[in-house]
C-alpha positions as CSV (number, residue, x, y, z in Angstrom):
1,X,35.7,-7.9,-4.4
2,X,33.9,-4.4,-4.4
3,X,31.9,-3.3,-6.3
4,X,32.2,0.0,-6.5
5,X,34.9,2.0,-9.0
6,X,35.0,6.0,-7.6
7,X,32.5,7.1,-10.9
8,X,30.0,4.8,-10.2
9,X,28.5,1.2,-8.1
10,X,28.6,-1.7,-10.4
11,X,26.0,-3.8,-7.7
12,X,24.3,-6.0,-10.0
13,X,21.0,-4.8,-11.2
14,X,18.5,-7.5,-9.3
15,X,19.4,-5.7,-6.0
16,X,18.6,-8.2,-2.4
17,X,14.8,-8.4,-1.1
18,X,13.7,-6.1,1.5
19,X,11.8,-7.1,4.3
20,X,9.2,-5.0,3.1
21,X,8.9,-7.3,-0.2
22,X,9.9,-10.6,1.6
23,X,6.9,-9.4,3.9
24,X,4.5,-8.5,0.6
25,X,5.2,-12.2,-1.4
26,X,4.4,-14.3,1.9
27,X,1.0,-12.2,2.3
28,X,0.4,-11.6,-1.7
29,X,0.9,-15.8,-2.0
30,X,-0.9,-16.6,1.1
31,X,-4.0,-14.5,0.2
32,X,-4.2,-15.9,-3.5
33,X,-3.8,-19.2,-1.8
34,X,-6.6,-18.6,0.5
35,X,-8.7,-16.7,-2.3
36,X,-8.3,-20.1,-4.6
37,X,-9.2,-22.4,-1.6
38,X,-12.4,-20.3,-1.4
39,X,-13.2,-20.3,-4.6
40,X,-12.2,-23.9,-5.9
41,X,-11.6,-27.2,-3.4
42,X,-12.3,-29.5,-6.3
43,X,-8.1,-29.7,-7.0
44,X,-8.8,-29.5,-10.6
45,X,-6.1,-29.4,-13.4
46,X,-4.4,-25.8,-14.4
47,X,-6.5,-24.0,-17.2
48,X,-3.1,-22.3,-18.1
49,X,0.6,-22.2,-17.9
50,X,2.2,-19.0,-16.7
51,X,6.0,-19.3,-18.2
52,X,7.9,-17.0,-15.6
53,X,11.6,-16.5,-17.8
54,X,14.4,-14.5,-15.8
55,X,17.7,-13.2,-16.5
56,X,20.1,-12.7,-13.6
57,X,23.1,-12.6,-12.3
58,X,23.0,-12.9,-8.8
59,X,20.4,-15.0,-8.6
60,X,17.5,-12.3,-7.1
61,X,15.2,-12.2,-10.2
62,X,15.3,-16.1,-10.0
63,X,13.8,-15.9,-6.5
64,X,11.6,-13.7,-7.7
65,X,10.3,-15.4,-10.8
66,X,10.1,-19.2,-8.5
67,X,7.8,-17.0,-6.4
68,X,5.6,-15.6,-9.0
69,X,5.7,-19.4,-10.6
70,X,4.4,-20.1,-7.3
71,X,1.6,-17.4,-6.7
72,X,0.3,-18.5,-10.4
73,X,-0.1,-21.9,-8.9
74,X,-2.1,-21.4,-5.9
75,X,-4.3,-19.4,-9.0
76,X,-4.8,-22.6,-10.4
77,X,-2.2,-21.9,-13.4
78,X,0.5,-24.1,-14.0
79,X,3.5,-21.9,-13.2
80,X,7.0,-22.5,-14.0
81,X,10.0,-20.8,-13.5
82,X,12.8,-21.3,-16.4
83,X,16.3,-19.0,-16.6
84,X,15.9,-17.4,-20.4
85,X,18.8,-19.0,-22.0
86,X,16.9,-22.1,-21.1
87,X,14.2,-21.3,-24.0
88,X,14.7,-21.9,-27.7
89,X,13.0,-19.2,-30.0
90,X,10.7,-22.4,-31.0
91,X,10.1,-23.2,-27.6
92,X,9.2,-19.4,-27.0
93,X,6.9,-19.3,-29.6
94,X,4.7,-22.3,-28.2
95,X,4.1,-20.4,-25.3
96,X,1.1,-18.6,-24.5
97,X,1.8,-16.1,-21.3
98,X,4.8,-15.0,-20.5
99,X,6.3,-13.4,-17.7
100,X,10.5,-12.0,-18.3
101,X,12.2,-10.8,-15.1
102,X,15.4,-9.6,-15.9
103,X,18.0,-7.1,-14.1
104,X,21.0,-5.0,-16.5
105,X,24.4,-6.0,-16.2
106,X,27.3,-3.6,-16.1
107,X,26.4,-1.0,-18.8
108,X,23.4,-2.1,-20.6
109,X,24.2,-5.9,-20.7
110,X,22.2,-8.7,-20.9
111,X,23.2,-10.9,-17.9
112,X,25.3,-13.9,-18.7
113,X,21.8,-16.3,-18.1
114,X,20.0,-14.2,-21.0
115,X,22.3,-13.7,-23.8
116,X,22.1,-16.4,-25.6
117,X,18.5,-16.0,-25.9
118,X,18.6,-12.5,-26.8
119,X,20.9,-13.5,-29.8
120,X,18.5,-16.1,-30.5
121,X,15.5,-13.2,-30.4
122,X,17.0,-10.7,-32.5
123,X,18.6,-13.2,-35.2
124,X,16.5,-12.7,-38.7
125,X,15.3,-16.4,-38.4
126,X,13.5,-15.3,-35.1
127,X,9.6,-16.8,-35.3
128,X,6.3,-14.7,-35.1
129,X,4.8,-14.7,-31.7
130,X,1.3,-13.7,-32.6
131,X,0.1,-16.3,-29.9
132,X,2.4,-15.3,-27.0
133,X,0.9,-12.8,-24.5
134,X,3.9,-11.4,-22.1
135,X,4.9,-8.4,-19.8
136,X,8.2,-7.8,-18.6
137,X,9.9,-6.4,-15.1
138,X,13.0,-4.6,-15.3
139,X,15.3,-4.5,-12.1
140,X,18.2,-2.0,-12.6
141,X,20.0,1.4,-11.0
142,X,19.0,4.7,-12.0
143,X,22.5,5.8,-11.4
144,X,23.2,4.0,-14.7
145,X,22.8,6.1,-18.1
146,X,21.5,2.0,-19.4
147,X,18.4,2.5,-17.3
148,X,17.0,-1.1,-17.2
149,X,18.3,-1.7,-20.6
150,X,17.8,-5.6,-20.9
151,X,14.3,-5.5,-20.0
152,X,13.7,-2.9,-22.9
153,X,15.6,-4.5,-25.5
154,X,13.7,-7.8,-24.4
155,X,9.9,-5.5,-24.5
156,X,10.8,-3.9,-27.5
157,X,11.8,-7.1,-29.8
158,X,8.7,-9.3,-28.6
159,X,6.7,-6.9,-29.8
160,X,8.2,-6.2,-33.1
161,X,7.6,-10.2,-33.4
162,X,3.9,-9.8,-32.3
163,X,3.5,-10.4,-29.4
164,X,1.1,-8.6,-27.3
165,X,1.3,-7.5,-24.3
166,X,-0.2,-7.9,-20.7
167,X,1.1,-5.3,-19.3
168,X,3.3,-2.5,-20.0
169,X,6.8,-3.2,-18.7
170,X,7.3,-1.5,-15.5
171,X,11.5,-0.6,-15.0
172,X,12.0,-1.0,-11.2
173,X,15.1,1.6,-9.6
174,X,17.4,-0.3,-6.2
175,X,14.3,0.1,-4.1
176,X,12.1,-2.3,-6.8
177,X,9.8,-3.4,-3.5
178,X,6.4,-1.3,-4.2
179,X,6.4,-1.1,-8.4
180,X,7.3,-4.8,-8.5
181,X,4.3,-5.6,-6.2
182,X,2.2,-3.8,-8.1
183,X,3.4,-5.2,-11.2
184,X,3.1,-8.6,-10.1
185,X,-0.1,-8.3,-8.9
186,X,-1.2,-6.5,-11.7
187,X,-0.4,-9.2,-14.0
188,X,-1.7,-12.2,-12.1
189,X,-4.9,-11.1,-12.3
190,X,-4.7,-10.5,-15.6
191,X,-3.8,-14.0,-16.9
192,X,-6.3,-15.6,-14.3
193,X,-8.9,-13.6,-15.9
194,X,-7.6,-14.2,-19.1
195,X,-7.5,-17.9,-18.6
196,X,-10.6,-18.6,-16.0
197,X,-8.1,-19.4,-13.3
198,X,-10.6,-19.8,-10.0
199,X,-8.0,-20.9,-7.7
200,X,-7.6,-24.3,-6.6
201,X,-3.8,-24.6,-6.2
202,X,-1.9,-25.5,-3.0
203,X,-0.8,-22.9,-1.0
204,X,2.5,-25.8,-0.3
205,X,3.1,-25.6,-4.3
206,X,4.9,-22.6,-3.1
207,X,8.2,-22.7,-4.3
208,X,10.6,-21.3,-1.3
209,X,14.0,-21.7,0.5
210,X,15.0,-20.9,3.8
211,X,14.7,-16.5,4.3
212,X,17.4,-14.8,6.6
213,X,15.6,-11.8,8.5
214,X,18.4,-10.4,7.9
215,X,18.4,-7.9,4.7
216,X,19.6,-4.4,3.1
217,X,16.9,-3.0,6.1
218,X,17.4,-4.9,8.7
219,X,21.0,-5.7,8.2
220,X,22.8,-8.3,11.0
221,X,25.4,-6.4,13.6
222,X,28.2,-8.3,12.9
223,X,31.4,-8.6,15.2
224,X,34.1,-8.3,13.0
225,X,36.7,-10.6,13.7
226,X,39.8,-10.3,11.7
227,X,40.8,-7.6,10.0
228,X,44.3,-8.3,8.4
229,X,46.6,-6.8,5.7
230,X,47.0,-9.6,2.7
231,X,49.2,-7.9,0.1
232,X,52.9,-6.8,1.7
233,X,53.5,-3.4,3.1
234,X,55.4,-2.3,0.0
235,X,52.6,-3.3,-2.0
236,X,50.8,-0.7,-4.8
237,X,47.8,-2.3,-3.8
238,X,45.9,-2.9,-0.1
239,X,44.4,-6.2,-0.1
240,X,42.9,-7.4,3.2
241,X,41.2,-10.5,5.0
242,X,38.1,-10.1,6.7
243,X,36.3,-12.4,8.9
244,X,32.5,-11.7,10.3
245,X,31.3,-13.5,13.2
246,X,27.8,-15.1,12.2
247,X,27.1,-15.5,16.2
248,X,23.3,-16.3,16.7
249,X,22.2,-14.7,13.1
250,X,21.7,-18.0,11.7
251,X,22.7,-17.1,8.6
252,X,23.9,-20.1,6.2
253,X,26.1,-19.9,3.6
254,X,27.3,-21.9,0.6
255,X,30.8,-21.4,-1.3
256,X,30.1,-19.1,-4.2
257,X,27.3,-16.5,-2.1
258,X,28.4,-12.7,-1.9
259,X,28.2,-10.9,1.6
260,X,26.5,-7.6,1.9
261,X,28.1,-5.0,3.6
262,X,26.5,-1.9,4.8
263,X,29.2,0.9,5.3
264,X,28.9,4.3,6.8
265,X,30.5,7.2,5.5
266,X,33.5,8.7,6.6
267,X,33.0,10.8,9.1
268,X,36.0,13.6,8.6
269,X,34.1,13.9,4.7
270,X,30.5,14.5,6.6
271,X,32.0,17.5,8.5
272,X,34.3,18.7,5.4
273,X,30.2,18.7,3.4
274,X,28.6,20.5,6.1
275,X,31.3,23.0,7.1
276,X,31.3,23.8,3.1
277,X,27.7,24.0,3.3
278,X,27.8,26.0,6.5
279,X,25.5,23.7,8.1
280,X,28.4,22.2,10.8
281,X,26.1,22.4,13.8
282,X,23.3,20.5,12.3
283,X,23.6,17.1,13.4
284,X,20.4,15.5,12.0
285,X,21.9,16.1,8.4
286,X,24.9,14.7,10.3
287,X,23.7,11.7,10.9
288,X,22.0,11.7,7.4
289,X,24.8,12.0,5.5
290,X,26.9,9.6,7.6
291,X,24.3,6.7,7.0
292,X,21.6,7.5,4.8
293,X,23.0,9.4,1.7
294,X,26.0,8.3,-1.4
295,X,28.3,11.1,-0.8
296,X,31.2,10.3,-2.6
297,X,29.8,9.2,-6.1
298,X,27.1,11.9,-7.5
299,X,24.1,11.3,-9.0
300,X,23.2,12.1,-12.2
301,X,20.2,14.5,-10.9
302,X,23.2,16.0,-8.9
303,X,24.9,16.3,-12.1
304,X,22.1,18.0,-13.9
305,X,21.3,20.5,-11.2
306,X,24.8,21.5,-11.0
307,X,25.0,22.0,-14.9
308,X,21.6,24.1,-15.0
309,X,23.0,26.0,-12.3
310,X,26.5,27.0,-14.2
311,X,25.6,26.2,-18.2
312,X,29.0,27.7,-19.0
313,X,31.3,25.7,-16.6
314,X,33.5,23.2,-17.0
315,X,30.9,20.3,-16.0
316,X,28.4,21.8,-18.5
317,X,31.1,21.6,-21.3
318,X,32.3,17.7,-20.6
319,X,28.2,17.2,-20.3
320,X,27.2,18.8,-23.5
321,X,29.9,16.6,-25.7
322,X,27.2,13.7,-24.8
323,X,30.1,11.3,-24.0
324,X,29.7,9.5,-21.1
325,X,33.4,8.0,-20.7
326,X,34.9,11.5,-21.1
327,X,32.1,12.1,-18.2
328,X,33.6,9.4,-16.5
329,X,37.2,10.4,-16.7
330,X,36.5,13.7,-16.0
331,X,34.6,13.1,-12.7
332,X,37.7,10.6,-11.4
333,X,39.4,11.5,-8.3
334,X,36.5,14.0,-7.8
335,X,33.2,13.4,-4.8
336,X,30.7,15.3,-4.7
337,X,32.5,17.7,-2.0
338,X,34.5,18.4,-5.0
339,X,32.2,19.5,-7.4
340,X,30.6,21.7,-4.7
341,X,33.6,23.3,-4.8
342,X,34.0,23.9,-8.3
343,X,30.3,25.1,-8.5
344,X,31.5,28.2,-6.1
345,X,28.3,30.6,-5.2
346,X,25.9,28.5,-7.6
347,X,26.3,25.6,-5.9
348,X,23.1,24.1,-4.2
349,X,22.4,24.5,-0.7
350,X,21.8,21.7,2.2
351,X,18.4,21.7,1.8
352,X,18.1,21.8,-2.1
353,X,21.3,18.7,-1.9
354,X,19.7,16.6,-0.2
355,X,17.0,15.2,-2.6
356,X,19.8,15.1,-5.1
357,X,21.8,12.3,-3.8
358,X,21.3,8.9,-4.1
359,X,20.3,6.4,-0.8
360,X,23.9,4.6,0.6
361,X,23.7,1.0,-0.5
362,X,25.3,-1.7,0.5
363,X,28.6,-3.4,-1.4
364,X,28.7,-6.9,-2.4
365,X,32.0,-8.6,-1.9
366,X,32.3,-12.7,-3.1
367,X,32.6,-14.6,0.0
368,X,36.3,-16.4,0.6
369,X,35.3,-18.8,2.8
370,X,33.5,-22.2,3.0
371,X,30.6,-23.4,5.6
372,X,32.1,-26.5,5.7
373,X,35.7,-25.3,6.9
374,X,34.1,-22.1,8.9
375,X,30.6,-22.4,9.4
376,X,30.4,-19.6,11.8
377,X,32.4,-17.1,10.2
378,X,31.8,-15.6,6.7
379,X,35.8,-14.7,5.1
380,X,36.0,-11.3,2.5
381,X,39.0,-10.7,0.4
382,X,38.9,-6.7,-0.3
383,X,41.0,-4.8,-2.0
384,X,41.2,-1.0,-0.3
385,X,40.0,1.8,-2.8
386,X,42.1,5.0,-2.2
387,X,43.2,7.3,-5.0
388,X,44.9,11.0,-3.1
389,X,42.5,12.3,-0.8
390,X,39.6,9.8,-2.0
391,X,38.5,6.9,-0.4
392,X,35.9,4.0,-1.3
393,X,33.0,3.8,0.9
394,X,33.1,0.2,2.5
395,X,36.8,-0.6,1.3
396,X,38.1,1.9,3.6
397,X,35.2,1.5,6.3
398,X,36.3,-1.9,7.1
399,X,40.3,-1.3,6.7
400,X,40.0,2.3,8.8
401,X,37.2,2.5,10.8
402,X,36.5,-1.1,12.1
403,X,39.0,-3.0,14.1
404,X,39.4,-6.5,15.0
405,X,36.6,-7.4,17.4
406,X,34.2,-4.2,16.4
407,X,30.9,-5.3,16.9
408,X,27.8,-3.5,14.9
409,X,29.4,-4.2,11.4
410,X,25.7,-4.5,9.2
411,X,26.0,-7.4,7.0
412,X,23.4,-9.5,5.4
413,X,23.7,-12.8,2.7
414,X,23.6,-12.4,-1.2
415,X,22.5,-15.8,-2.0
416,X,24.2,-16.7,-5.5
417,X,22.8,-20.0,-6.6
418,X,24.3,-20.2,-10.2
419,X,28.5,-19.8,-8.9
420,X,28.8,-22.5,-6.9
421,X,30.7,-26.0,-6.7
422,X,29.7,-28.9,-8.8
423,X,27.6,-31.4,-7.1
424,X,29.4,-33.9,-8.4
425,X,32.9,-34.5,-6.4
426,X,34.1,-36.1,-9.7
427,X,33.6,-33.2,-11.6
428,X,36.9,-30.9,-12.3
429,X,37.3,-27.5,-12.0
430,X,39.1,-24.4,-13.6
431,X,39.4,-21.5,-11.9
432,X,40.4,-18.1,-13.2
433,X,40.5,-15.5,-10.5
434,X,43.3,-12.5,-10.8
435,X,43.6,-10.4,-7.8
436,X,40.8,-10.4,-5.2
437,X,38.9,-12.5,-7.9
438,X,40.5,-15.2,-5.9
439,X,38.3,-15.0,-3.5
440,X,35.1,-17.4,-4.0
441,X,37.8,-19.4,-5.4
442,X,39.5,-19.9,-2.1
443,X,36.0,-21.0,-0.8
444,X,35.6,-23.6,-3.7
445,X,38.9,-25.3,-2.6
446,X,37.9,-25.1,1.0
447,X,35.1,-27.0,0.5
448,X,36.6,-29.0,-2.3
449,X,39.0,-30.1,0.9
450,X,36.3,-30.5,3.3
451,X,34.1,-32.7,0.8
452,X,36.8,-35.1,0.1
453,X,36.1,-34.1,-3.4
454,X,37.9,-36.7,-6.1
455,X,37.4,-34.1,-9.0
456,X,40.8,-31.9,-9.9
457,X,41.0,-28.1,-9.8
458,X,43.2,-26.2,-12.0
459,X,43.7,-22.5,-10.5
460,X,45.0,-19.2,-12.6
461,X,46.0,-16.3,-10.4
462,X,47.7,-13.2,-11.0
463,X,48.4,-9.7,-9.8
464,X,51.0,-7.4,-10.6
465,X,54.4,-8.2,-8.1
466,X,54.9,-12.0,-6.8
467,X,57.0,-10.5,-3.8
468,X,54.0,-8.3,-2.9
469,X,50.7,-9.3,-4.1
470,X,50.7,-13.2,-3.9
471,X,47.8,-13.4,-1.5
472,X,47.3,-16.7,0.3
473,X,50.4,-17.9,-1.4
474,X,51.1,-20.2,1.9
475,X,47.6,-21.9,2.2
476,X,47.9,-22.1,-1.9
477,X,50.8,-24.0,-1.2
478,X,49.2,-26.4,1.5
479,X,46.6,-27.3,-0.8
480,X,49.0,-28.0,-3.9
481,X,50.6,-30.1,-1.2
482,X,47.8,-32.2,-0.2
483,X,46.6,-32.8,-3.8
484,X,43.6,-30.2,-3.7
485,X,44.5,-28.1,-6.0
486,X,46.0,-30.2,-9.1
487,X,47.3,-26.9,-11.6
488,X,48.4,-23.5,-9.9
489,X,49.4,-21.3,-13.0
490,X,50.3,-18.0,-12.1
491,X,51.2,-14.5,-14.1
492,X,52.5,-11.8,-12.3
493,X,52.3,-8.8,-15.0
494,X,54.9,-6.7,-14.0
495,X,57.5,-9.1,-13.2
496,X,59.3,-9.5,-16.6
497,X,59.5,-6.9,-19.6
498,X,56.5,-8.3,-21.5
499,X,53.3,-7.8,-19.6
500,X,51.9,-11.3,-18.6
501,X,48.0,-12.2,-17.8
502,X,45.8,-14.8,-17.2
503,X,45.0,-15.4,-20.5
504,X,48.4,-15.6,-21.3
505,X,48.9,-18.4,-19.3
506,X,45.4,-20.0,-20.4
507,X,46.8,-20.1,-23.7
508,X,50.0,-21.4,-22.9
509,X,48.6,-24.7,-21.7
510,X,46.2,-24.4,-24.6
511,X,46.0,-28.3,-25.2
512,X,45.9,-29.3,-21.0
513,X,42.4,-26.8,-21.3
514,X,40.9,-27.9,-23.9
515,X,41.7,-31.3,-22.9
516,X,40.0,-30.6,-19.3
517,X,36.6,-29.0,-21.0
518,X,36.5,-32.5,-22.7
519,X,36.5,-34.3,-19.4
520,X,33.2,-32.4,-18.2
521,X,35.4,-29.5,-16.5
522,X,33.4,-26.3,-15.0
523,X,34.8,-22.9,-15.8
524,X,34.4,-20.4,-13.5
525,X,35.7,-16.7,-13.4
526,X,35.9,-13.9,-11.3
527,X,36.8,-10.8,-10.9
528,X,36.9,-7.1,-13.8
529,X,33.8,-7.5,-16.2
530,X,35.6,-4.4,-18.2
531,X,38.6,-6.0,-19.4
532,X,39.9,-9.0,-17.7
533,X,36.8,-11.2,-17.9
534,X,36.1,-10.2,-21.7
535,X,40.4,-10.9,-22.5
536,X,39.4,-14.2,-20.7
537,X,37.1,-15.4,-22.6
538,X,38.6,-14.7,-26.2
539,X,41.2,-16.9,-24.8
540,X,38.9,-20.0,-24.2
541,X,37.4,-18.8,-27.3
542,X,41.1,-18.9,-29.1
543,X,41.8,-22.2,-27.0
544,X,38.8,-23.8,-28.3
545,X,39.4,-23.0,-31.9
546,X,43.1,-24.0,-32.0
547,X,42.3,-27.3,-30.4
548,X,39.4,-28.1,-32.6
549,X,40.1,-26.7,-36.1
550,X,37.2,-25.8,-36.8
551,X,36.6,-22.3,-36.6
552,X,35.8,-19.1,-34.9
553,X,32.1,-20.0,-35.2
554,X,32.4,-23.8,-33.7
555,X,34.3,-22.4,-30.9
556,X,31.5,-19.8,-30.2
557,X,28.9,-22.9,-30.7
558,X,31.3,-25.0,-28.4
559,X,31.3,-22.3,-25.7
560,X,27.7,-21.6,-25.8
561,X,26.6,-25.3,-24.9
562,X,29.0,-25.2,-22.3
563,X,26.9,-21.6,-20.9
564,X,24.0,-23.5,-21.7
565,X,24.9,-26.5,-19.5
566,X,26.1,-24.0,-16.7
567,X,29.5,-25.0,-16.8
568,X,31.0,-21.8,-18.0
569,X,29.8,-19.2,-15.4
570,X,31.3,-15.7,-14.1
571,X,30.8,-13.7,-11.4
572,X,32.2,-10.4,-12.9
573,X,31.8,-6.7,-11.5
């Protein structure tokens, strides 16, 4: 999957540690551990409990509230880590400090771990939290008009219940690593002074897992491996198969994780910039544009300073109707190269550009592969972004300019704890992945296979053309053959009159559903957040209500527990 459209990157909010912030929590918890062995050797019980409450949906501001949970401890608080769909308004209210870590999804969303509480917090039977003392820590993207978004809405309504706070909420951009340690530390001391915390924890309360060196800095060079053409030739669409080498990394993997890629831009676009620019011959801006700098998406401080530059232009016209999907649909099909162009003699210079675009991240892409089956290669399923002249960053970096055995590829793990395979083998599975949203489901059944796993699995897949876009139809096949995947439903939207989805066929077998979510079944989907995943779940929504006759509102209720009991989850983009 990628996870960035041409208008904008749609990586999920809680972006991955650095080594700079990996390197600040192991000396921040090892020096409050040290500080509280100094201070206190008695072991005495916790004066406090710290309630750490996250919302994610990659699973970074989890890792990030365990080790706050765990710095609290080694303060002599009792610390705990809970997701926030996890608390009850009642439970909330019993609480006296509270710590919320939560990234945005998509465009000012809640992530799908936090909105049931946030329904819970803004409903008119919400309790008082005179008692509670809280702070919050936004992670979120500047590129984004939604700024951090959750974390506001969460700020804003605890204190209109009375709460007070700790700490004002500080809204952390991609690079979170310095305003989140200072936050953190910030409000540590707070509630130990607040509390007479003196220390006394053990430094081994701390909760950790196993840390990669390998991150968005120091990314790992990867040999790429394969790099083959999925979809057919005569396809609308370029899917690929992509397999990185793991060599002597040591990364580990489980089904369900996404793989950070770090692409480079193309480098016939860096010289079309600087020749327009009239800066060809200046290769340190070279190589800064080619691995440094976002130059095919601007920024919206690119946007501004091309609109104060030309108020009567075009760009100043679609701006000023304060619509940011007519925004949107006017800058499609156009990079920033573009609107250079347009901008004609107003148009910035190198030097004033510069500042105004955004760093190059890394693209996310929901690993295809298991460790059991392939515990030494990492699969991708990617679908090539190219619209005319335009191309998406890392799509087209791994289809164009790696080959089959390139080495130097910078990679590094996206650990995603909450979209993953049952633990229990028994346990069946429904899987709705259209297009490349196959992908983590591929892994599932791999290790589903590998496993020996009892439990069925129920697959729906779609795409638009059976003859052309029916990727892994063969190994499918295998595993419908050997009994690992029990249901294959597939819709193929564009080969009959009527459009056909998904959902359709989720409906179809309405009664075979519902009767699998009775049996304990896990529902998992992947793939469009915009439309697809939202059409997929009014159709487990519809499917519940028909089979249940009881109403749009049990049905909600019904889907909700099964949220709560992490057996509907999505990994949407």
């Amino acid at each position: 999957m990628t996870l960035l459209p041409p208008t904008g990157s749609l990586i999920p909010a809680d972006a991955p540690f650095s080594a700079q912030q990996e390197a600040w929590l192991a000396g921040f918890i090892a020096g409050i551990a040290a500080a509280g062995r100094r201070e206190d050797v008695s072991g005495a019980a916790p004066t406090a409990t710290l309630n750490v409450l996250y919302g994610t949906q990659t699973g970074n501001a989890e890792f990030l509230a365990e080790e706050l949970a765990a710095g609290a401890r080694t303060r002599g608080l009792a610390g705990s880590a809970s997701a926030l769909d996890t608390v009850t308004p009642a439970q909330l209210a019993a609480m006296t400090h509270v710590l919320v870590i939560t990234s945005t999804y998509g465009e000012g969303e809640l992530p799908d771990n936090a909105g049931l509480f946030w329904e819970a917090l803004q409903s008119d039977t919400a309790p008082r939290l005179e008692g509670v003392r809280y702070a919050v820590l936004g992670l979120g993207d500047t590129g984004y008009d939604d700024f951090c978004q959750a974390a506001k809405l969460i700020d804003t309504r605890l204190e209109q219940l009375g709460a007070t706070r700790l700490h004002e909420r500080v809204d952390c951009d991609v690079d979170f690593e310095e305003p989140a340690a200072e936050w953190t530390a910030a409000v540590l001391e707070r509630v130990a002074a607040e509390t007479g915390a003196t220390g006394g924890g053990s430094a081994e309360a701390v909760a950790s897992r196993p840390r990669s060196p390998w991150n968005k800095r120091t990314p790992y060079p990867s040999r790429l491996a394969v790099n083959r053409l999925l979809s057919s030739p005569r396809s609308e669409k370029e899917i690929r198969h992509y397999e990185f080498d793991l060599g002597d990394s040591g990364i580990t993997y489980e089904a369900g994780d996404a793989l950070a890629v770090v692409p480079l831009n193309d480098e016939a676009l860096v010289r079309a910039l600087l020749d327009h620019l009239g800066a060809s011959t200046d290769e340190e801006a070279a190589r800064l544009l080619r691995t440094e700098r976002e130059i095919r998406t601007p920024s919206k401080e690119l946007i501004a300073d091309l609109v104060e530059r030309a108020p009567s232009g075009e760009l100043a016209a679609v701006v000023a109707h304060g619509d940011r999907s007519d925004l949107d649909s006017w800058l499609w099909g156009r990079d920033i190269l573009d609107l250079l162009r347009d901008a004609g003699p107003t148009a910035p210079t190198l030097t004033e550009l510069l500042p105004l675009l955004r760093p190059l991240q890394a693209r996310q892409y929901s690993i295809s592969s298991s460790p059991l089956a392939h515990p030494d290669r990492i699969h991708l399923t990617v679908a090539s972004v190219r619209y005319g002249r335009h191309r998406g960053v890392a799509s087209t970096y791994l289809a164009d300019r790696t080959g089959n055995g390139d080495t130097g590829v910078g990679i590094y793990l996206q650990p995603n704890p909450t979209f993953g395979v049952p633990a229990d083998d028994d346990t069946p599975m429904v899987m709705i992945g259209p297009g490349t949203g196959i992908a983590p489901f591929r892994g599932f059944l791999h290790e589903r296979a590998a496993r020996g796993a009892t439990g069925r699995n129920w697959l729906f897949f779609g795409d638009r053309h059976r003859e052309t876009d029916f990727v892994y139809e063969d190994e499918l096949g295998e595993l419908r053959q050997r009994g690992v995947l029990t249901e294959l439903d597939l819709a193929f939207s564009r080969d009959q009159a009527e459009k056909v989805y998904v959902q359709t066929r989720m409906r179809e077998r309405s009664r075979e559903l519902y009767a699998w979510l009775e049996d304990g079944a896990h529902v998992y989907v992947c793939g469009d957040a915009s439309r697809m995943a939202k059409d997929v779940e009014a159709a487990l929504l519809a499917v519940v209500a028909e089979q249940r006759g009881r109403g749009d509102d049990d049905a909600a209720e019904y889907l909700a527990d099964l949220r709560r009991a992490k057996r509907y989850v999505r990994d949407v983009y």
